[in-house]
Biopython code that builds the backbone (N, CA, C, O; Angstrom):
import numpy as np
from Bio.PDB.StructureBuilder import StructureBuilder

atoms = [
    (1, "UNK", "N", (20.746, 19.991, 25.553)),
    (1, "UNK", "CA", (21.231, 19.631, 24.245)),
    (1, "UNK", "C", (20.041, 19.592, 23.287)),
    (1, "UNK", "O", (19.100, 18.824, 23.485)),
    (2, "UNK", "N", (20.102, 20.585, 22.049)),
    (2, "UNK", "CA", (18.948, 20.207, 21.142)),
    (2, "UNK", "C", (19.507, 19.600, 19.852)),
    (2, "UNK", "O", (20.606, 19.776, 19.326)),
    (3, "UNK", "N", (18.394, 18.786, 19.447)),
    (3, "UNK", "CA", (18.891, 17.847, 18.113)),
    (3, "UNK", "C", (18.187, 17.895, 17.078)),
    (3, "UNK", "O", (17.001, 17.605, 17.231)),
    (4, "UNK", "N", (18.556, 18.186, 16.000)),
    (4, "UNK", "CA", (18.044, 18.635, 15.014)),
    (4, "UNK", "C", (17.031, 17.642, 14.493)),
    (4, "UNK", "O", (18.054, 17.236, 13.940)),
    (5, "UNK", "N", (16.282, 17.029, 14.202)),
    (5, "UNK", "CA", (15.076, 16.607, 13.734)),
    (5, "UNK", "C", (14.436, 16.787, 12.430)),
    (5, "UNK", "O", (13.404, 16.145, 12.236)),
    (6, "UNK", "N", (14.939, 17.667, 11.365)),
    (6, "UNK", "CA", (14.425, 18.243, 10.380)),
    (6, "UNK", "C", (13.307, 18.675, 10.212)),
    (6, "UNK", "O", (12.758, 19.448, 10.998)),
    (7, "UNK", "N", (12.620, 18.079, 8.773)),
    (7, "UNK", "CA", (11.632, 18.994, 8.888)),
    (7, "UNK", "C", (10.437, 17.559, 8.464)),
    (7, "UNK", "O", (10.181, 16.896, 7.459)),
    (8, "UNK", "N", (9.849, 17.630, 10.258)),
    (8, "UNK", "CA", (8.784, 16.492, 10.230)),
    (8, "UNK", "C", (7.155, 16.477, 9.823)),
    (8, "UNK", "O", (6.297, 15.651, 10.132)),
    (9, "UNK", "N", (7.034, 17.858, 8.908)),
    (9, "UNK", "CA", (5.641, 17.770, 8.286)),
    (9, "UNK", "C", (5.355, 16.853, 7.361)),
    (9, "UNK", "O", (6.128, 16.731, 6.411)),
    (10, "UNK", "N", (4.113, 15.979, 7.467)),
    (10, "UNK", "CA", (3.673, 15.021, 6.848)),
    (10, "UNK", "C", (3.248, 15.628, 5.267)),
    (10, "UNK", "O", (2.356, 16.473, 5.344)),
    (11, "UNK", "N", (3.622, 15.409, 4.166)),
    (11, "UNK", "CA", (3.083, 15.813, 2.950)),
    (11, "UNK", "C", (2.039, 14.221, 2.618)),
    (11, "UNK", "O", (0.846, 14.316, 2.330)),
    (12, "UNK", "N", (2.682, 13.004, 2.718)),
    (12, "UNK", "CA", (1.607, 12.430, 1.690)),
    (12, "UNK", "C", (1.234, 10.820, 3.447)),
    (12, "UNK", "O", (1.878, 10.428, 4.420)),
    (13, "UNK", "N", (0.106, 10.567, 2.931)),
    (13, "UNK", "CA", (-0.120, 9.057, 3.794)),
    (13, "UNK", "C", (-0.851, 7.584, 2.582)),
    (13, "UNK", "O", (-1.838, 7.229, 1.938)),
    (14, "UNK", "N", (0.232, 7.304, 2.885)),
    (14, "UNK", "CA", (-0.279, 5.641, 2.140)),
    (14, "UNK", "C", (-0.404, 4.591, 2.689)),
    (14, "UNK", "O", (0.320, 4.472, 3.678)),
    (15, "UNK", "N", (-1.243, 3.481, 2.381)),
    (15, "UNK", "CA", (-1.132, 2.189, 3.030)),
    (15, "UNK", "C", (-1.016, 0.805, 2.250)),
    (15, "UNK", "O", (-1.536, 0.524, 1.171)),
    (16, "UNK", "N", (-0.153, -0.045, 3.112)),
    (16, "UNK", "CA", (-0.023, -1.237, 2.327)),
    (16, "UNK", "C", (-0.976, -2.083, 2.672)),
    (16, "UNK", "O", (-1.926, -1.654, 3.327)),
    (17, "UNK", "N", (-0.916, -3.270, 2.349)),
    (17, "UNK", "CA", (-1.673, -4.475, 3.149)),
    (17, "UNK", "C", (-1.531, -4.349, 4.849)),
    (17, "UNK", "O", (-2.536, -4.435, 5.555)),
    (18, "UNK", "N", (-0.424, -4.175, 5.318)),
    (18, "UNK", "CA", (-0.067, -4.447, 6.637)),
    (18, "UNK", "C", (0.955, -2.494, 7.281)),
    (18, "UNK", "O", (1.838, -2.314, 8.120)),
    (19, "UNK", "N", (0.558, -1.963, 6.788)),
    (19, "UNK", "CA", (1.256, -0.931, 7.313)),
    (19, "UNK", "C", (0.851, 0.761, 6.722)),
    (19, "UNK", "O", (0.347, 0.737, 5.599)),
    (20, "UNK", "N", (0.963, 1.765, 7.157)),
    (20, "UNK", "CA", (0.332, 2.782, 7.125)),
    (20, "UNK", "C", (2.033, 3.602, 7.048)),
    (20, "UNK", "O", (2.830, 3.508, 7.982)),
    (21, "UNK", "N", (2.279, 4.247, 5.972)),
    (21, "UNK", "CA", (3.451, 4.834, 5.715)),
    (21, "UNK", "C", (3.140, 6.264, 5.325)),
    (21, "UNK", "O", (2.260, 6.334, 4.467)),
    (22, "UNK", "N", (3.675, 7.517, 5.765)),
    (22, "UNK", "CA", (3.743, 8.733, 6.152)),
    (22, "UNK", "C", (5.345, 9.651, 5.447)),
    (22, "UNK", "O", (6.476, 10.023, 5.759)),
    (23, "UNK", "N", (4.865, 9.632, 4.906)),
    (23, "UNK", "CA", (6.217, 10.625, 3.841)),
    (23, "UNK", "C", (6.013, 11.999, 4.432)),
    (23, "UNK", "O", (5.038, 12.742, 4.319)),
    (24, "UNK", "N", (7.570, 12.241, 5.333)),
    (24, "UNK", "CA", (7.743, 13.928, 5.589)),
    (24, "UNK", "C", (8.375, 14.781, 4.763)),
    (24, "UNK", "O", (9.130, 14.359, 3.887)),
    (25, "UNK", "N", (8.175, 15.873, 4.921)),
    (25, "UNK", "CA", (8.745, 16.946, 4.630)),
    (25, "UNK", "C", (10.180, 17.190, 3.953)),
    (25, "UNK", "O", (10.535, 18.031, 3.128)),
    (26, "UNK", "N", (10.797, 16.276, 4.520)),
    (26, "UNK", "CA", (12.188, 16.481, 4.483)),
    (26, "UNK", "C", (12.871, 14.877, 3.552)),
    (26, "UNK", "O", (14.009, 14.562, 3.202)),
    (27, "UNK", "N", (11.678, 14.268, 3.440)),
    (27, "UNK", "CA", (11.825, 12.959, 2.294)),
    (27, "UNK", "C", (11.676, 11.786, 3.241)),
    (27, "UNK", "O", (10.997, 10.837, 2.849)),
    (28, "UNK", "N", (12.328, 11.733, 4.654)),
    (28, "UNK", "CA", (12.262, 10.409, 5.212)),
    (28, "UNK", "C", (10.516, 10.016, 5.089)),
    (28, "UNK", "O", (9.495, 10.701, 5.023)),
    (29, "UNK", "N", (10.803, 8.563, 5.100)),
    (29, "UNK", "CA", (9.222, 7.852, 5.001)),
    (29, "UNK", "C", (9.199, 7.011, 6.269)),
    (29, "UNK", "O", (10.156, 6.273, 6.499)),
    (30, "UNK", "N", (8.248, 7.069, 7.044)),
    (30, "UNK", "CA", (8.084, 6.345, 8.766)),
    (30, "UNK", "C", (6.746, 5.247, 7.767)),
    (30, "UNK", "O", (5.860, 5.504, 6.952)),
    (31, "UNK", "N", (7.213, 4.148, 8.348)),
    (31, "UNK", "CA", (6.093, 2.964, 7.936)),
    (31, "UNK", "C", (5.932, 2.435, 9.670)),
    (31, "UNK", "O", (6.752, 2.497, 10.586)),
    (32, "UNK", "N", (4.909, 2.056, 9.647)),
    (32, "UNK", "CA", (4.673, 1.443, 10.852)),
    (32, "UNK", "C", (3.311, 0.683, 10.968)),
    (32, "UNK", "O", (2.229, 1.115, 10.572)),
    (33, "UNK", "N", (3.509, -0.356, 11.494)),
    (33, "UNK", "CA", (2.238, -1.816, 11.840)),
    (33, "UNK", "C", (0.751, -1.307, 11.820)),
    (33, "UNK", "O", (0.257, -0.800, 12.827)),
    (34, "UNK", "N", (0.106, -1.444, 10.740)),
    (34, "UNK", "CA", (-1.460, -1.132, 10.964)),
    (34, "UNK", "C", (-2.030, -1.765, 12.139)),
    (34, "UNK", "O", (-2.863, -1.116, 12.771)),
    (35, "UNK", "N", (-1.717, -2.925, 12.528)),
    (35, "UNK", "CA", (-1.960, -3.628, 13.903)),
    (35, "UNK", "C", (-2.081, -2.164, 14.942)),
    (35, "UNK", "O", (-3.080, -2.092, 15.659)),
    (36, "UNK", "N", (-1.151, -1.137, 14.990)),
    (36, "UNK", "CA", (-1.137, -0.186, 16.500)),
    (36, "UNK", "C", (-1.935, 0.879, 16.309)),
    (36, "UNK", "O", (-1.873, 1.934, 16.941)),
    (37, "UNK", "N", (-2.645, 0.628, 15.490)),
    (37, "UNK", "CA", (-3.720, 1.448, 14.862)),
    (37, "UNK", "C", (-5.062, 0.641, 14.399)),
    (37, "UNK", "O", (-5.208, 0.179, 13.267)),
    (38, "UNK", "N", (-5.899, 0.559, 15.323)),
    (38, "UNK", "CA", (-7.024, -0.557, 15.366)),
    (38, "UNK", "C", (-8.519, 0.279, 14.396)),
    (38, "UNK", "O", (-9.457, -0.216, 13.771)),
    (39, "UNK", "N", (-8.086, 1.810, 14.706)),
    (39, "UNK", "CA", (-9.283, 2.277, 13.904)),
    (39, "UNK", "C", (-9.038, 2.220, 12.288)),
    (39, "UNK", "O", (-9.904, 1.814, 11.513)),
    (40, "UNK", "N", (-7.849, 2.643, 11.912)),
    (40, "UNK", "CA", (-7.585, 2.377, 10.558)),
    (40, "UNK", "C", (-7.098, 1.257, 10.352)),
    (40, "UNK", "O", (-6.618, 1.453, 9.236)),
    (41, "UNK", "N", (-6.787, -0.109, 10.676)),
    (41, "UNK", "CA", (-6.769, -1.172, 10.514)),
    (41, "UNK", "C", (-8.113, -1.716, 10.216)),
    (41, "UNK", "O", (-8.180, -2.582, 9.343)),
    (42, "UNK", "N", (-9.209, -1.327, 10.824)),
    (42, "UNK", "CA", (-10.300, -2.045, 10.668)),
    (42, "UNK", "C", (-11.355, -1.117, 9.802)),
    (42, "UNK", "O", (-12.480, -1.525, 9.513)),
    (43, "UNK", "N", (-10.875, 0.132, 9.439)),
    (43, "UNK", "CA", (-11.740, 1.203, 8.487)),
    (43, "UNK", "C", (-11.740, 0.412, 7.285)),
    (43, "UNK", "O", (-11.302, -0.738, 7.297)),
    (44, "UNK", "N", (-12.197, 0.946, 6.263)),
    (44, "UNK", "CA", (-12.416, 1.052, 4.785)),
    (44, "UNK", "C", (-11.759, 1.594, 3.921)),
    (44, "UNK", "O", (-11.770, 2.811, 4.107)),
    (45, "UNK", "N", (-11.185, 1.305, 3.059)),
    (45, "UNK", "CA", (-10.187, 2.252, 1.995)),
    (45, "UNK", "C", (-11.094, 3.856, 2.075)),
    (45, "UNK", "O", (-10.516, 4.922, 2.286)),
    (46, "UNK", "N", (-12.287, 3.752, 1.903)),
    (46, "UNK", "CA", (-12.889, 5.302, 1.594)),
    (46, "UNK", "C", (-12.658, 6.308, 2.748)),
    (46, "UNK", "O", (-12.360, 7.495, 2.612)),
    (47, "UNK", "N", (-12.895, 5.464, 4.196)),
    (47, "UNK", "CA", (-12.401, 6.267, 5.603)),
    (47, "UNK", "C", (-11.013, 6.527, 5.827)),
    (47, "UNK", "O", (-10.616, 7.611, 6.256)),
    (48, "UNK", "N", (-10.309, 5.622, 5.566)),
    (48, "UNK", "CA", (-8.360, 5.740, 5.435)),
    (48, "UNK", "C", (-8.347, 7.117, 4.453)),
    (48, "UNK", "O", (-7.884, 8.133, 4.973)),
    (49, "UNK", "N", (-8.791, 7.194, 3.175)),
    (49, "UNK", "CA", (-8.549, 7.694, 2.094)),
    (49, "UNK", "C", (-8.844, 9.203, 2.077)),
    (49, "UNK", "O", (-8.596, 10.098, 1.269)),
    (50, "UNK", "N", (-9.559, 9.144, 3.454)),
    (50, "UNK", "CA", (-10.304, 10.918, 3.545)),
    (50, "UNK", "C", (-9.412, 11.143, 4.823)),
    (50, "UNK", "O", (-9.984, 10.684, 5.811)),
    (51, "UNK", "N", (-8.160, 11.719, 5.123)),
    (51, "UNK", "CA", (-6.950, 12.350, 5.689)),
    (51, "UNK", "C", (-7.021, 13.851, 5.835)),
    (51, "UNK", "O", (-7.480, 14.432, 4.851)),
    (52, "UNK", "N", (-6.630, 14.661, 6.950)),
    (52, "UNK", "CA", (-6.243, 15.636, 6.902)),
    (52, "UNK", "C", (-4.689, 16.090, 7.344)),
    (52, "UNK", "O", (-4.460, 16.076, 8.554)),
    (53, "UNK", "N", (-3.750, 16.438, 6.558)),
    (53, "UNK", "CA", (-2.451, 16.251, 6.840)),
    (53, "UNK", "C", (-2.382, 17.728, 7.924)),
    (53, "UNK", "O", (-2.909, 18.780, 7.563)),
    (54, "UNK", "N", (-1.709, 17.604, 9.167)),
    (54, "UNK", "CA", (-1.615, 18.641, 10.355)),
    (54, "UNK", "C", (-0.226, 19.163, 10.307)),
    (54, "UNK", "O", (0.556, 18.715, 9.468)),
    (55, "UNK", "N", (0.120, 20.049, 11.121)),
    (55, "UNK", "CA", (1.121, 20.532, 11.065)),
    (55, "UNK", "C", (2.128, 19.459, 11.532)),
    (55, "UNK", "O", (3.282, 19.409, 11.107)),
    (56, "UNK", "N", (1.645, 18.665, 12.371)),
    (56, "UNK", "CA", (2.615, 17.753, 13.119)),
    (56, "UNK", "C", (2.343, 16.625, 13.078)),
    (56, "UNK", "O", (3.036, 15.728, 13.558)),
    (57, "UNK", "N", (1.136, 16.461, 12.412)),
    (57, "UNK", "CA", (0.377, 14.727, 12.058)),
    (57, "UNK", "C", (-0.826, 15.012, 10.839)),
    (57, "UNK", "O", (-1.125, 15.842, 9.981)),
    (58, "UNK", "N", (-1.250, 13.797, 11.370)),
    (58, "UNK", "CA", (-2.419, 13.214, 10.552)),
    (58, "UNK", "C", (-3.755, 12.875, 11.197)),
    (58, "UNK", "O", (-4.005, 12.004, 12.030)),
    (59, "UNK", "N", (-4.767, 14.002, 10.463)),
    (59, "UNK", "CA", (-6.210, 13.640, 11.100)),
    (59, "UNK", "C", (-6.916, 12.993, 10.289)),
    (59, "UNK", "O", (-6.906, 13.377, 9.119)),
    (60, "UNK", "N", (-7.890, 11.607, 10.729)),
    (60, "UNK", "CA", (-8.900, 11.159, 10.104)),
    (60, "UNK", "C", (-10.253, 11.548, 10.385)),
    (60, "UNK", "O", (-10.436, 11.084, 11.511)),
    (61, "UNK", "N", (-11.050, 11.982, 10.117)),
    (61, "UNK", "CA", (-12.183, 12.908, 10.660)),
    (61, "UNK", "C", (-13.243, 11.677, 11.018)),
    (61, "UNK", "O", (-13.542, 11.360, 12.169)),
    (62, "UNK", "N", (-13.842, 10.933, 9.600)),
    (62, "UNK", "CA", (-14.229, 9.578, 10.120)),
    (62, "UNK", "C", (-14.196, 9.272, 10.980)),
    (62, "UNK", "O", (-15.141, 9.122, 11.755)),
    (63, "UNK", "N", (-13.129, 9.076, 11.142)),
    (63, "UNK", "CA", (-12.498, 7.266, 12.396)),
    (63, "UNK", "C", (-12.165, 8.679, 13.413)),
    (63, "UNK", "O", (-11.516, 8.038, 14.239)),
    (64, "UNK", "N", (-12.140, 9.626, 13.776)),
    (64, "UNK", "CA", (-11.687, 10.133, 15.196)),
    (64, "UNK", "C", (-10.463, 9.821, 15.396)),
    (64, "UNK", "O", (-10.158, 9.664, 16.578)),
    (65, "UNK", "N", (-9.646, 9.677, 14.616)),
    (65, "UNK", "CA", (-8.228, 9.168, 14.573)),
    (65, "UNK", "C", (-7.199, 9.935, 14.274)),
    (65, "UNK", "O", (-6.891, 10.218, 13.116)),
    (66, "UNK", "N", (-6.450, 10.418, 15.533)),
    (66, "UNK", "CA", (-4.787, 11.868, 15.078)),
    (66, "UNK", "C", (-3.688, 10.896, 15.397)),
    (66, "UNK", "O", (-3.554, 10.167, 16.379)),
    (67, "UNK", "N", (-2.926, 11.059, 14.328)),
    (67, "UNK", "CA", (-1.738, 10.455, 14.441)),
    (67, "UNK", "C", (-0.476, 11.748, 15.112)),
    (67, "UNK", "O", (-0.459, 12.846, 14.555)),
    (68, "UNK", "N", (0.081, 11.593, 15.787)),
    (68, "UNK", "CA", (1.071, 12.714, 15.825)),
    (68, "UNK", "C", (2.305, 12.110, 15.180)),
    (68, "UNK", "O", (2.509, 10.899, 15.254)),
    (69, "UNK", "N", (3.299, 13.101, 14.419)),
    (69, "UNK", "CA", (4.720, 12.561, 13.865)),
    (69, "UNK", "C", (5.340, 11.986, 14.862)),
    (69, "UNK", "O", (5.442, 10.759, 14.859)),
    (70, "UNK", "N", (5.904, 12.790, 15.962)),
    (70, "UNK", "CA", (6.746, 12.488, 16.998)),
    (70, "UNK", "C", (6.440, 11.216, 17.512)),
    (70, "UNK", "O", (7.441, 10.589, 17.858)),
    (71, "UNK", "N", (5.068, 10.482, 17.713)),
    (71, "UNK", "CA", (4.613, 9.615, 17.967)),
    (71, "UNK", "C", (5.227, 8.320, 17.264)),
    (71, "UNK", "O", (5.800, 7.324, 17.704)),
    (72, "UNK", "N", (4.923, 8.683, 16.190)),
    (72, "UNK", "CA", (5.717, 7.447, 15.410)),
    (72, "UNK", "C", (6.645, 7.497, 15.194)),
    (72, "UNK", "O", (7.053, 6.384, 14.862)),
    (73, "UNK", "N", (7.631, 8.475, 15.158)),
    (73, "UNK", "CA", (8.850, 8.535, 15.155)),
    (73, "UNK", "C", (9.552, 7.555, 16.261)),
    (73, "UNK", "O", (10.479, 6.749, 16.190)),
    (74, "UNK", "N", (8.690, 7.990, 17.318)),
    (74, "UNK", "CA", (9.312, 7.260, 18.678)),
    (74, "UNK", "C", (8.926, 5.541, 18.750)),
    (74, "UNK", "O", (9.477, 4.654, 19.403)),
    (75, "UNK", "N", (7.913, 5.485, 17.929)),
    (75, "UNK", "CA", (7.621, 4.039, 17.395)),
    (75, "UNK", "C", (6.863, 4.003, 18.619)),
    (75, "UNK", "O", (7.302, 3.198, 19.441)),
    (76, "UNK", "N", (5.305, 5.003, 19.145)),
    (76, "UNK", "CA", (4.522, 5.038, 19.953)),
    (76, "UNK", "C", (2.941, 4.026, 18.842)),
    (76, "UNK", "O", (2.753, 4.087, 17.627)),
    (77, "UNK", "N", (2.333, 3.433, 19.632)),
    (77, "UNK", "CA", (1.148, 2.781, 18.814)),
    (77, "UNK", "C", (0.402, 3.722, 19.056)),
    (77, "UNK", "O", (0.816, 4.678, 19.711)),
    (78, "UNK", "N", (-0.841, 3.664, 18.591)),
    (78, "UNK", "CA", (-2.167, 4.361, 19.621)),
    (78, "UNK", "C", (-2.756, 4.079, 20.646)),
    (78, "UNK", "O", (-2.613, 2.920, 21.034)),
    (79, "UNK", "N", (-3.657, 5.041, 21.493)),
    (79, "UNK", "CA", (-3.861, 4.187, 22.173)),
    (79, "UNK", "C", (-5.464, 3.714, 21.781)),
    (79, "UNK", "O", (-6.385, 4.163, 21.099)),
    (80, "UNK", "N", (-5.185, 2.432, 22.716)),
    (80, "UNK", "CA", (-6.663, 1.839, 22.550)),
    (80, "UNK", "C", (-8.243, 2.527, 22.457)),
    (80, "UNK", "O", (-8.695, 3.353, 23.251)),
    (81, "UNK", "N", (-8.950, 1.951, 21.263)),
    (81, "UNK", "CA", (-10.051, 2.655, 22.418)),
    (81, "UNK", "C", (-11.360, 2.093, 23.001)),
    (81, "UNK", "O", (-11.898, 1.105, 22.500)),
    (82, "UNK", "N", (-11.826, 2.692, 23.992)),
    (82, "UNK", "CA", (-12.340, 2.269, 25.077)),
    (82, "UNK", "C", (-13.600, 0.968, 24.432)),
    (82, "UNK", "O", (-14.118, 1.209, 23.341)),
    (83, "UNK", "N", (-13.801, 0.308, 24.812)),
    (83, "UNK", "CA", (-14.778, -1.296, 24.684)),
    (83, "UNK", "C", (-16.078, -0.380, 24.494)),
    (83, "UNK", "O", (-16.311, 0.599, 25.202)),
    (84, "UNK", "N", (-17.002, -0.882, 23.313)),
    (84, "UNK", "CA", (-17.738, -0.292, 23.027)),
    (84, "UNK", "C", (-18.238, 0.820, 22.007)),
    (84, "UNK", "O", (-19.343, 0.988, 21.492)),
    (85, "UNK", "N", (-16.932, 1.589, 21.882)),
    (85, "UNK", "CA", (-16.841, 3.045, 21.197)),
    (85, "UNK", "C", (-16.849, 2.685, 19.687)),
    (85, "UNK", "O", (-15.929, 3.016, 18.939)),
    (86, "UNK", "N", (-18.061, 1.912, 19.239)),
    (86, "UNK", "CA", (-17.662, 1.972, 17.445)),
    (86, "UNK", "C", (-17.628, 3.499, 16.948)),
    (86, "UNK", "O", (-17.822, 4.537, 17.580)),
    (87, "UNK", "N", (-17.410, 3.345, 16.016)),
    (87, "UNK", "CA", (-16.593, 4.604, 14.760)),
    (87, "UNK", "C", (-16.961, 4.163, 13.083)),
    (87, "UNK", "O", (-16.839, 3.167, 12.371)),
    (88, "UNK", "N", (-17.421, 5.403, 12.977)),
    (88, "UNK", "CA", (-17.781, 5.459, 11.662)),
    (88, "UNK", "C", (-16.791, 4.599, 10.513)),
    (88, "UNK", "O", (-15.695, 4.080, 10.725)),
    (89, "UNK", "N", (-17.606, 4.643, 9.192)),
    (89, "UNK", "CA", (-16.476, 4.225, 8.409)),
    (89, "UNK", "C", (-16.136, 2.891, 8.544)),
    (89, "UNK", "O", (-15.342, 2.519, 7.681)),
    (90, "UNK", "N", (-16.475, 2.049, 9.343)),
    (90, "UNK", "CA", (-15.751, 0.591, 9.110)),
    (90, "UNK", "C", (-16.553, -0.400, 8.059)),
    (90, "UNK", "O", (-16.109, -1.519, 7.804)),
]
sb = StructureBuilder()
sb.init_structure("model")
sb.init_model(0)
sb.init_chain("A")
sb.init_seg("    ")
for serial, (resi, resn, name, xyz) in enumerate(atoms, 1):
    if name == "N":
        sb.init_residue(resn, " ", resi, " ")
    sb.init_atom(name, np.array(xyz, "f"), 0.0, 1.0, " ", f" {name:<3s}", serial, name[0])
structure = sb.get_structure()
């Protein structure tokens, strides 16, 4: 069985105080917990602010950080990363 999904290319990424919201293609907007996202939770407006929108997500070049759509769609967090590993930009 296939299910239509529309059309999940990311055009714009914004953030609130508490959440990182992703406007697709097709108009729906996915908001979801800056908490499941520890590198852009703890970046800088200037590292958040430098995005590369992907065919299927969102790259932060900074922070080493890909969001995939499907990911959040499914209401997946990121995963952690490893103890130790600072990242630019914070």
């Amino acid at each position: 069985m296939e299910i239509e999904v529309g059309d999940i290319r990311p055009v714009s990424v914004a953030f609130t105080t508490d959440e990182l919201v992703v406007t697709l293609a097709d108009g729906r907007r996915i908001a979801t917990p800056l908490d499941w996202y520890p590198r852009l939770r703890d970046a800088n407006a200037a590292a958040r602010g430098h995005f590369e929108l992907m065919a299927l997500g969102v790259h932060w070049p900074e922070l080493d950080e890909d969001l995939g759509i499907a990911g959040m769609l499914r209401g997946r967090p990121a995963a952690r990363p490893m103890a130790g590993s600072a990242k630019p930009g914070r």
